[in-house]
C-alpha positions in Angstrom: 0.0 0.0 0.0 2.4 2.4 0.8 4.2 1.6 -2.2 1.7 2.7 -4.3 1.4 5.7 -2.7 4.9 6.8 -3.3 4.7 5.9 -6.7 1.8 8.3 -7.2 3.9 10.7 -5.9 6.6 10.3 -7.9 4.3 10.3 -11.0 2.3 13.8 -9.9 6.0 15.7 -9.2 7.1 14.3 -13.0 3.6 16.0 -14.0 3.8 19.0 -12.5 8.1 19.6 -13.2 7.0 18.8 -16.9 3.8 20.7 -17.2 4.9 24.1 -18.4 7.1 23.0 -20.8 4.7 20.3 -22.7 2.3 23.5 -22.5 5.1 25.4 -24.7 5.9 22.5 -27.2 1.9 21.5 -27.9 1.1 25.1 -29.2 4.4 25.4 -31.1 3.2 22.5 -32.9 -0.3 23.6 -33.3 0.9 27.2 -34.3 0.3 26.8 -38.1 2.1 30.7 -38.8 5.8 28.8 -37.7 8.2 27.3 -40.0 7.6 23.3 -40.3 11.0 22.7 -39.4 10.1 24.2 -35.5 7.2 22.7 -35.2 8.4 18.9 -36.2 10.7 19.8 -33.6 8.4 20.6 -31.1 6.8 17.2 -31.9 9.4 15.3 -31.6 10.2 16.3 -28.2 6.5 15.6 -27.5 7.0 12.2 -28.3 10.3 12.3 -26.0 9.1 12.8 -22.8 8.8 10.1 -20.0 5.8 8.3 -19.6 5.4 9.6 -16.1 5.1 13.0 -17.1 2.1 12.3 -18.9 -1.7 13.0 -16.9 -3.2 10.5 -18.2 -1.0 8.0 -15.6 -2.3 9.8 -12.6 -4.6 7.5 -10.9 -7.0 9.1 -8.4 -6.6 7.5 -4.6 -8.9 8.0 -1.4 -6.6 10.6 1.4 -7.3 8.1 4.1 -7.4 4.4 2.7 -5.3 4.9 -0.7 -8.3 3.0 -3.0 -8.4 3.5 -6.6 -12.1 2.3 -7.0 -15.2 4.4 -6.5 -13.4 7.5 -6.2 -15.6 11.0 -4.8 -13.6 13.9 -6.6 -14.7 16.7 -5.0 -14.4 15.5 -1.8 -10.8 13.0 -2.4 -12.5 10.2 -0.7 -13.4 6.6 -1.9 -17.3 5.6 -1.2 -16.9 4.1 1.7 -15.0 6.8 4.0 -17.6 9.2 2.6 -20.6 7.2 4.0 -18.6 6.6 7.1 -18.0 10.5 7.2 -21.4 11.4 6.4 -23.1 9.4 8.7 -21.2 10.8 11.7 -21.9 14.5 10.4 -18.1 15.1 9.5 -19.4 16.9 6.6 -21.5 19.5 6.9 -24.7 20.1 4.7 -24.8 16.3 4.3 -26.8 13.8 6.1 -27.9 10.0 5.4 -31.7 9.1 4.7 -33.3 6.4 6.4 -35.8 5.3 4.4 
């Protein structure tokens, strides 16, 4: 488990030390007023980078119990620390039905 968590870690500071500059490159290669020589360029250091620098290999995980699956984005908990949470009123505005 905790392995996993370092490894996202890793992943997201590759992300975000990368992020600017694959920002640059993508709209020097979509610039269509530049030489094609620059932007060829620009793509082929695209295709260069790592493939942890990428967002796409970010994978969502729960703050308290590191689970992938059923993931609440707004609030960075799985489903099951949310109901837990709910139920005892830990977040406010929300409260379980009892039908």
């Amino acid at each position: 488990m905790k392995n996993q968590i370092q490894k996202d870690k890793k992943k997201r500071k590759c992300y975000l030390q990368s992020e600017n500059k694959n920002v640059i490159l993508k709209s020097i290669a979509k610039n269509t007023n530049l030489i094609k020589i620059l932007r060829w360029n620009a793509c082929l250091q695209l295709t260069n980078f790592e493939l942890n620098t990428h967002k796409i290999r970010l994978i969502n995980r729960c703050i308290l119990t590191s689970r992938k699956n059923r993931f609440n984005k707004s609030y960075k908990f799985s489903r099951l620390v949310f109901l837990k949470f709910v139920r005892n009123g830990f977040i406010s505005g929300l409260k379980k039905c009892s039908w």
